[in-house]
C-alpha positions in Angstrom: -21.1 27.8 -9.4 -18.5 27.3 -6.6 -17.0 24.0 -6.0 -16.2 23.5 -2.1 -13.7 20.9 -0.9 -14.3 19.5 2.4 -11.0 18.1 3.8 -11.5 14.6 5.9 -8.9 14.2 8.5 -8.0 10.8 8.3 -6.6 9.2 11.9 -4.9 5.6 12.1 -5.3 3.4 14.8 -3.8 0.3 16.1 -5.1 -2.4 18.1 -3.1 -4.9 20.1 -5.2 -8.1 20.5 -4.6 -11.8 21.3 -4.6 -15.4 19.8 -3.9 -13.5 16.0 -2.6 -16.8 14.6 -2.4 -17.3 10.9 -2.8 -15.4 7.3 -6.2 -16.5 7.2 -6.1 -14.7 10.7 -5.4 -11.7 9.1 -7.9 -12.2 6.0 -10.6 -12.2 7.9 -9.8 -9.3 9.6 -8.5 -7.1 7.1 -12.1 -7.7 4.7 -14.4 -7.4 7.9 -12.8 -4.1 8.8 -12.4 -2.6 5.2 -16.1 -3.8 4.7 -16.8 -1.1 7.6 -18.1 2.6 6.7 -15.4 5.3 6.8 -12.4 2.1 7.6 -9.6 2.0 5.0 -6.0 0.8 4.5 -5.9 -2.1 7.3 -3.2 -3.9 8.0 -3.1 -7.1 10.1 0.8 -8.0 11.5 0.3 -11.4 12.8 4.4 -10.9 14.6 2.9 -8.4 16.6 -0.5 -9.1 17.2 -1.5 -5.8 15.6 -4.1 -4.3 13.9 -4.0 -1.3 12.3 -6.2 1.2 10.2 -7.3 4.7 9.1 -10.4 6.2 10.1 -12.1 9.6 9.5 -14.7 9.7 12.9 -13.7 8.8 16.5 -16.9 6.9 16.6 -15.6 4.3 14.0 -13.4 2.8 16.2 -15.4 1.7 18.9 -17.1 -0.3 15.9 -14.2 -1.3 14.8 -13.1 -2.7 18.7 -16.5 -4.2 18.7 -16.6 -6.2 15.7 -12.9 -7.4 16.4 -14.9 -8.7 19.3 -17.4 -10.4 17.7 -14.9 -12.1 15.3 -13.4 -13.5 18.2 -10.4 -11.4 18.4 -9.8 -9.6 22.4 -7.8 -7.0 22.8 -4.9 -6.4 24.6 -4.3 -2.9 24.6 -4.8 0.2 22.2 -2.8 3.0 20.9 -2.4 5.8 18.6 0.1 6.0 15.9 
């Protein structure tokens, strides 16, 4: 039997958006985006109004930008790391 390994390129992401206030802020965040298929390792800087995270797809972040959205969170502007 032959074992194959599929190597997953894993991309990180971060998203600028606005009123990011608080640690509970960046709770919320951080569970509803790891919660996400395929969405890993997020980290919320609440000095920088940043979101960041790793993804495998290019379609997970447009789901990611859209349930930002529908936390409440806008964003500013995006960027790759």
């Amino acid at each position: 039997m032959i074992n194959y390994r599929i190597k997953t390129r894993i991309m990180t992401k971060t998203e600028i958006i606005q009123n990011l206030k608080c640690g509970g802020c960046s709770t919320t965040i951080t569970n509803a985006l790891n919660e996400l298929e395929g969405i890993c390792n997020t980290v919320v800087d609440n000095e920088q109004n940043s979101v960041t995270f790793e993804y495998t797809e290019e379609s997970q972040v447009k789901i990611v930008e859209e349930k930002l959205s529908s936390l409440g969170w806008e964003l500013i502007m995006n960027y790759k790391l």
